[in-house]
C-alpha positions as MATLAB code, in Angstrom:
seq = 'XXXXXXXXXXXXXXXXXXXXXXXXXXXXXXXXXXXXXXXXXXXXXXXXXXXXXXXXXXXXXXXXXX';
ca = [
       0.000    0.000    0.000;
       1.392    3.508   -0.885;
      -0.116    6.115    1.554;
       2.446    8.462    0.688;
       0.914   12.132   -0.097;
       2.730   12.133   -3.701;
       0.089   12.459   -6.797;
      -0.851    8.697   -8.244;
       1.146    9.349  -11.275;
       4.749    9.499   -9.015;
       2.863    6.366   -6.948;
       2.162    4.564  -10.329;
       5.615    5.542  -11.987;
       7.505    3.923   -8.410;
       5.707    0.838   -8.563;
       6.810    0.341  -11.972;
      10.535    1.077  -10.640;
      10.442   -1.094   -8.130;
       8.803   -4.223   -9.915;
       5.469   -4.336   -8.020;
       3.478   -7.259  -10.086;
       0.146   -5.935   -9.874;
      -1.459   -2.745   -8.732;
      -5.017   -2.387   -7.263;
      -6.116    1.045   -7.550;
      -8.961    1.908   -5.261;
     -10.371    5.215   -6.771;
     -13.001    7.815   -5.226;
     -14.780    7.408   -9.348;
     -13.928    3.921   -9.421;
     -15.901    3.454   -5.190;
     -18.608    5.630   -6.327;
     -19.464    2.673   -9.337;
     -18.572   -0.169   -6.841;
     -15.474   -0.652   -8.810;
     -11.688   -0.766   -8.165;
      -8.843   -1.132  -11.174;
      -6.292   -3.824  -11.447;
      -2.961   -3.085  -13.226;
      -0.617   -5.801  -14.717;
       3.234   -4.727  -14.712;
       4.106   -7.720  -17.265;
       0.894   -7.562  -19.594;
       0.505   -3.721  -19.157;
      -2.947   -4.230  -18.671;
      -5.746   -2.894  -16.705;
      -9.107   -3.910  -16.030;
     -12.091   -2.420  -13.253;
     -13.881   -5.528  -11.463;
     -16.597   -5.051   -9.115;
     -16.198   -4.782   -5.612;
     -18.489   -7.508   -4.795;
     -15.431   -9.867   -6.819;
     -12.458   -7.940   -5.741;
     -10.885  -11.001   -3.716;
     -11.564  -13.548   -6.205;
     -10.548  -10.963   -9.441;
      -7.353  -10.054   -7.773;
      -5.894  -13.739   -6.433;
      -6.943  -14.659  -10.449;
      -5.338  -11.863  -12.163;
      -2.305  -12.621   -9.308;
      -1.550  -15.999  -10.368;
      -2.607  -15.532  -13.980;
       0.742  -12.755  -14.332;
       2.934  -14.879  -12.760;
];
């Protein structure tokens, strides 16, 4: 978790430095739909699941970048 007050973009940009696999990004837009955002570091990829699925989504998406 990065509770640092930087803007996402230096938060996103640092994860990518540091080799962070995948990203869940829990958004005030993305909360408002029941949403959140998972980002792939290897596939580049990014995809909004519901909240109701975020466990299951995120160990899939996990194992499916290793």
């Amino acid at each position: 978790m990065d509770d640092r007050d930087e803007r996402p973009g230096v938060k996103f940009k640092d994860a990518d430095l540091i080799g962070i696999p995948l990203q869940i990004v829990i958004g005030e837009r993305g909360l408002k739909e029941n949403m959140i955002e998972l980002k792939t570091r290897r596939t580049k990829q990014s995809i909004r699941v519901p909240l109701d699925h975020a466990v299951r989504d995120i160990l899939k998406v996990y194992y499916e970048a290793e």
